[in-house]
Phi, psi and omega in degrees: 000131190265188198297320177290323183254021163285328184293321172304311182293320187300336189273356176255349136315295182302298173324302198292323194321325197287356208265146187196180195250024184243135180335155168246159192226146179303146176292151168276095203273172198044036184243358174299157185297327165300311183001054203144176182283139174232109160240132163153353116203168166235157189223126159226197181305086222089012192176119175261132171254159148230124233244130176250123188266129185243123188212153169243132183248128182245121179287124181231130160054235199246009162211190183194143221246125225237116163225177155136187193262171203196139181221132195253179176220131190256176214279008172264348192087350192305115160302124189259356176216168145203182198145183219248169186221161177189144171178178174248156188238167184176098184048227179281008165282125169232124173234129158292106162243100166299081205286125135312164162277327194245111166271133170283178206282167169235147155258338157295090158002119176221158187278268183296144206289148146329132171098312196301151173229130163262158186218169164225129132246174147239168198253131171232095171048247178283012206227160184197112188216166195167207183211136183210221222225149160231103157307116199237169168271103201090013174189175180240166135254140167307152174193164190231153190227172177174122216215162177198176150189000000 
């Protein structure tokens, strides 16, 4: 199984895990612990980014669902990406998927768009680090992550 989609199945784990036999309640919105700017890299082979996450946590029960935008920068200040965010929170598990806006073309088929990086982190009080994926065409790179605010 490669790497993107062992991420995918965890980030769908982590979805059902929050799932319980108890009334659902509408979510609480901006009151999840992500909630607000975060910065600071993303590093694979050859290349450090630096990256600002503008994110909304909207709280539901015992986890909580992550959207907002995302701007990476390369080691010149240039921006080199942007795009939209999305994940689940479960306590201190957080898994991440960072959408480009423009995926670049493939000739190859791929499950997940080029450009996407999925990530697993965890939240330790102000800080949020972890390890994913950056998707490309026909292969992943490995990548570390590491965020503050």
């Amino acid at each position: 199984m490669s790497l993107s989609r062992l991420l995918v199945a965890i980030v769908a784990g982590l979805v059902a895990g929050g799932c319980g036999t108890s009334t659902p309640t509408g979510p609480s919105p901006g009151t999840g612990p992500l909630t607000g700017t975060w910065t600071g890299t993303l590093e694979r082979p050859g290349a450090v980014h630096t990256v600002r996450l503008d994110l909304t946590d909207d709280s539901f029960g015992s986890g909580s669902i992550v959207s907002g935008r995302y701007t990476t920068s390369d080691a010149s200040g240039a921006i080199a990406d942007t795009g939209s965010v999305g994940g689940v929170v479960t306590n201190s598990a957080v898994s991440m998927r960072l959408n480009p806006s423009q995926a670049p073309p493939c000739e190859v088929g791929t499950i997940v768009p080029p450009g996407t990086v999925l990530m697993t982190l965890t939240l330790t009080g102000r800080q949020l680090s972890g390890n994913g994926v950056l998707v490309r065409c026909g292969d992943e790179l490995l990548i570390t992550a590491s965020f503050s605010r």
